[in-house]
N, C-alpha and C positions, 0 to 999 in steps of 0.2 A: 273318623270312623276307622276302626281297626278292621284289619285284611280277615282276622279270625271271626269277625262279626257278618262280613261281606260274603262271609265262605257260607255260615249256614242259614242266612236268608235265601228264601223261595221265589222263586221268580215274580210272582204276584207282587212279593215285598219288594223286590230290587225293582219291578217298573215303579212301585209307589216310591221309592227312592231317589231314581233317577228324577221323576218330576218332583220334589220336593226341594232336590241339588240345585239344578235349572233355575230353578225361581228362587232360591238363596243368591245363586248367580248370579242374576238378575237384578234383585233388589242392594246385592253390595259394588257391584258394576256402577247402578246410578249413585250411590251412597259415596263411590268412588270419585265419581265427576263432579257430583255439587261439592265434595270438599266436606263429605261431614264421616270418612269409614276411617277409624280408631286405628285398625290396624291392615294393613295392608297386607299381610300377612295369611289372612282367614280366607280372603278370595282367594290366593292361592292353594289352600290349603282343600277346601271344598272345592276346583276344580280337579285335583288330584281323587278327591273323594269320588266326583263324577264318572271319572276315568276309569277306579277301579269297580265301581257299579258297572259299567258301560262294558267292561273288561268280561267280569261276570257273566251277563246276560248274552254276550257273542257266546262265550262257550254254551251255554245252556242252548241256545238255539243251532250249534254245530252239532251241539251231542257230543262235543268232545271229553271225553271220560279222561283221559293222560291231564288234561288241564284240571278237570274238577278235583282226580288225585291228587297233582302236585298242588294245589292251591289249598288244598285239606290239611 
């Protein structure tokens, strides 16, 4: 998920996100263990994705304007 994509979601979106991530997580975590996830790769990659959701939604909940500027 691109940072430009992150920027103009709505917070509604970004919580339906964040729980969408979570349980991507989730499901490649155990995919991880039993020995059946392709690429190791993707988990990392979706928690990065998380992160920058997570990211998001702290500013929108400070009100921090300088963060939603520079992240625009």
């Amino acid at each position: 998920m691109k940072k430009s994509v992150i920027n103009e979601m709505t917070l509604s979106e970004l919580n339906r996100s964040e729980t969408e991530l979570r349980e991507e997580i989730f499901r490649l975590r155990f995919q991880h263990h039993t020995g059946q996830l392709a690429s190791p790769i993707k988990l990392r990659t979706t928690r990065r994705n998380l992160a920058r959701v997570k990211t998001r939604i702290r500013a929108f909940e400070l009100g921090d304007v300088q963060t939603a500027a520079k992240e625009s």
